[in-house]
C-alpha angles and dihedrals in degrees: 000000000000130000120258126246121210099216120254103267109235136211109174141048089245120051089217095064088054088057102051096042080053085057095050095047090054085052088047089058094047098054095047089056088045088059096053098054091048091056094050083044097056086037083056093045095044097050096052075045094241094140129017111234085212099057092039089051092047112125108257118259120255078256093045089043098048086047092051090045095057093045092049087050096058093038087050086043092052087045096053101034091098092052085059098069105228107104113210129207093231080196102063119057 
């Protein structure tokens, strides 16, 4: 005799949107570990005084911010080339 499946359980209209909120949720979970660790790491740092919380919480300087901002901007752009339609051999230039 077979096993039996459980079917697969289903959200949305179309199987595919299920999957890839499946795969940003995933993501979701893994940031959120990341940032606790991050945030044990820089607890740990702070109390054998390696780095000062205040200094790394500052807000960024006009210079810091417009360098963040252009970095953002190219990380957003990378991200988003594949909605766009137009897939790119990223090994031909």
């Amino acid at each position: 005799m077979p096993p039996t499946t459980i079917p697969e359980q289903q959200f949305f209209d179309d199987p595919a949107l299920d999957r890839a909120f499946g795969v940003v949720m995933a993501l979701a979970t893994e940031v959120y570990v990341l940032r606790d660790r991050q945030r044990a790491i820089e607890k740990v740092l702070a109390n054998q005084g390696v780095i000062d919380l205040k200094t790394l919480n500052a807000e960024p300087s006009d210079e810091e911010r417009a360098t963040n901002q252009l970095d953002r901007n190219e990380f957003v752009n990378h991200l988003m080339e594949n909605l766009t339609g137009f897939q790119v051999s990223k090994g031909l230039k």
